[in-house]
Phi, psi and omega in degrees: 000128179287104171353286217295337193233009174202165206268177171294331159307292198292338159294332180290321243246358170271313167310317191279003177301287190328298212307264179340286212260046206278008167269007198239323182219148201225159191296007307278133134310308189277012164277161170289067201287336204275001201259131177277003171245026159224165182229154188320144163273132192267177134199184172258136180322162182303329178285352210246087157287144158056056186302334160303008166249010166287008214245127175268129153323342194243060178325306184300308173237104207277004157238126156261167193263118196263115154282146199226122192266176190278352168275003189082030209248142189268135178250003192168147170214142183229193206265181180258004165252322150345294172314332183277006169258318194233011180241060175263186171293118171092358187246147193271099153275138151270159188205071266356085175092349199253157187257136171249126174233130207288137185255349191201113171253133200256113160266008196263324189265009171062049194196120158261137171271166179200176145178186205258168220205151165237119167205173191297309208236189187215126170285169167219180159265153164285128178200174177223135211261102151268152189210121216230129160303106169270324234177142182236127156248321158203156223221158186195155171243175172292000197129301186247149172279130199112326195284143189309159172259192186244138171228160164228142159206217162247146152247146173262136156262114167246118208238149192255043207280124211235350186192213177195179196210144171229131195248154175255155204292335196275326165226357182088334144005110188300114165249026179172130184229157197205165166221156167194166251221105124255150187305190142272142186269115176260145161185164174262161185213214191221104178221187205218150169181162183233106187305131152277113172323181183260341162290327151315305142357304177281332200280305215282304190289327197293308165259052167263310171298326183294336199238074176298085189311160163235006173272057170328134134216161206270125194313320196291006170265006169279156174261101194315331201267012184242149174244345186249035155291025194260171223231119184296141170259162175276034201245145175311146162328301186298349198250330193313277211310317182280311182293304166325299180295289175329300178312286179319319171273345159315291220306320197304351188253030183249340157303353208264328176275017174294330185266277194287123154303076192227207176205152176300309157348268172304017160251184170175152155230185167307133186239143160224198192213178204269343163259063177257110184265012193288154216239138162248105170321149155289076184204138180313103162210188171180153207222108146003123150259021149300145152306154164067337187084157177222051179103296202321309197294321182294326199280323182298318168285320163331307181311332166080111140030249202328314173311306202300288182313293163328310174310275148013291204264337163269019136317323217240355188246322172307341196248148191290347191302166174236358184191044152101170196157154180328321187289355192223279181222051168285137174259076179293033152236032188274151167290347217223007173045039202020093162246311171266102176211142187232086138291322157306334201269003184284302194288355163294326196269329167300292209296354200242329153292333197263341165230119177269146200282150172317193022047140160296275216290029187237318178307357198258283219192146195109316179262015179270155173277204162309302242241344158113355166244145178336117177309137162262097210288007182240115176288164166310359172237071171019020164271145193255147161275160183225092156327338195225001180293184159190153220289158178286358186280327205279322172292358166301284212273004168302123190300343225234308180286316161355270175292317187296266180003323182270322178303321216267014165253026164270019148314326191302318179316316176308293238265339182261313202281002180080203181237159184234141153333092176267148172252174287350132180241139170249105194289143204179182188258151194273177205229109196268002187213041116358087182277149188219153166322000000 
């Protein structure tokens, strides 16, 4: 192990390994004890075959689900959160090429039954994410005044699989939908977001009632591959804010590996559906789907509002569609089968963050240049200035930023306890009218 590459942590938390293991593992002779930039070197004893199958890949979930077939023989073990998406009761797992169905999930004896089946169609689940703010470790603006801020902290995820879907294999078409009761999967994490004020809020239903389709058409005619399919949405006054905001979170996770090295896969928001009656925050976000995080949300905030959002709105103001498509903010992994997405009302809440109306008394008096007139936030190359930003280095080296940082290594506890089962459960229909943070 190289100094040069590791912390003072990883030197403690290695002894106690030597501790914990002193029969498993042992010292190398033939390391370079003598080079002031290594350290003893570990390997596993001679007796420990195949040390590498002690180790699972399948970080997240440290129990698996043994798929079992009717002679009783296991063809496949998947993760134990995994099986609530794709081993529910009624659902066709596949399994190299072959179709299975599942007749019985055990989560007390860890074992699903199956067998095999030719049928037509495929299943998904239904299921639903809420993700509730525990702890703000640290919150910031962009800059313009007025503007909401950006927080990172910890969030709880709680995610709900509540029914299932049967689609026919030849075009995906739903034919046939159902429920059923599972616990729920909890876990902590990591995420990044912004509350849309309430005056936004008001801006957004207003124009949901102003902007009435008058083209009824059946969704199930849109084309992925086309944009100038497009299909008027159906959504109630009361849903415009939530429909809105959900579409501004297709777009933020599908941008987020623009600044980070990430894959969408390792992100995720909020999905809803369009008779979703759950009381919701209004509020933009995306969250690590590791338990504890792993950086994405914190490196997304490093990154500033104003980038993310800007990124964002020539996302979503570039594609030609009048009301979503694959290309700007349709999600093919959303639970909620975009049904409920408000693009306009997306690019009203992007135009109104990134330019916010002044304050009266700044519009009064204060914002004047020398010369007695109002200052212009617009430069001659058509970049707007930000009078109150300030640089990342400076906010690096901020004592506040500091002080956050140090908060944000009780993550580890998360980063340990994984992700769970919560108890107590009670088996029931799933439940939309929840308070929630």
């Amino acid at each position: 192990m190289d100094r040069n590459h590791s912390s003072s942590s990883s030197t403690v938390r290695l002894r106690e390994l030597k501790e914990q293991q002193q029969q498993r593992l042992r010292t190398n002779d033939n390391s370079p004890s003598s080079s002031s930039s290594a350290m003893t070197c570990l390997e596993t004893h001679p007796f420990v075959e195949a040390p590498s199958r002690d180790v699972s890949l399948r970080i997240i979930d440290p129990i698996s689900i043994d798929v079992v077939d009717r002679t009783g023989v296991s063809i496949d073990s998947i993760g134990y959160s995994r099986a609530f998406f794709e081993l529910f009761e009624g659902a066709i797992y596949l399994h190299q090429g072959r179709q299975f169905l599942v007749t019985k999930l055990d989560l007390q004896q860890n074992q699903a039954s199956v067998r095999p089946v030719r049928v037509n169609y495929f299943t998904s689940s239904r299921n639903h994410t809420d993700v509730n703010v525990i702890k703000v470790l640290e919150s910031s603006l962009s800059g313009w005044s007025g503007c909401s801020e950006m927080n990172t902290g910890s969030v709880s995820v709680v995610t709900r699989v509540w029914g299932w879907r049967k689609h026919w294999q030849a075009t995906g078409k739903i034919l046939d939908m159902g429920h059923f009761s599972l616990p729920p999967l909890e876990y902590e994490t990591r995420a990044v977001w912004i509350d849309v004020p309430e005056a936004l809020q008001r801006k957004v239903m207003e124009l949901c009632v102003s902007s009435s389709p008058t083209c009824p058409k059946s969704r199930d005619d849109i084309s992925p591959q086309k944009c100038d399919q497009d299909v008027p949405p159906k959504i109630p006054p009361s849903q415009a804010v939530r429909s809105a905001v959900h579409a501004l979170n297709h777009v933020l996770v599908a941008i987020a590996p623009l600044f980070i090295l990430c894959d969408k896969d390792d992100i995720d928001t909020e999905h809803v559906y369009v008779y979703q009656q759950r009381p919701r925050p209004a509020r933009l976000i995306v969250y690590d789907k590791r338990p504890g995080g792993v950086g994405i949300a914190e490196a997304l905030y490093c990154c500033g509002s104003h980038a993310v959002l800007s990124k964002a709105y020539d996302l979503v103001t570039s594609c030609s569609c009048a009301y979503g498509c694959p290309g700007c903010i349709h999600d093919p992994r959303c639970s909620g089968q975009n049904e409920s997405l408000f693009k306009e009302g997306a690019i009203l809440i992007l135009t109104t963050l990134l330019n916010p109306p002044q304050p009266p008394e700044e519009r009064e008096g204060g914002s004047h240049s020398e010369g007695g007139g109002a200052a212009d936030p617009t430069q001659s190359d058509g970049t707007t200035t930000t009078p109150h930003s300030h640089s990342a280095a400076e906010e690096e080296e901020s004592p506040r930023r500091a002080f956050r940082l140090k908060e944000a290594r009780s993550m580890e506890g998360a980063r340990r306890r994984s992700l769970a089962v919560r108890q107590p459960w009670l088996p029931s229909e799933h439940n939309f009218t929840n308070d929630v943070n």
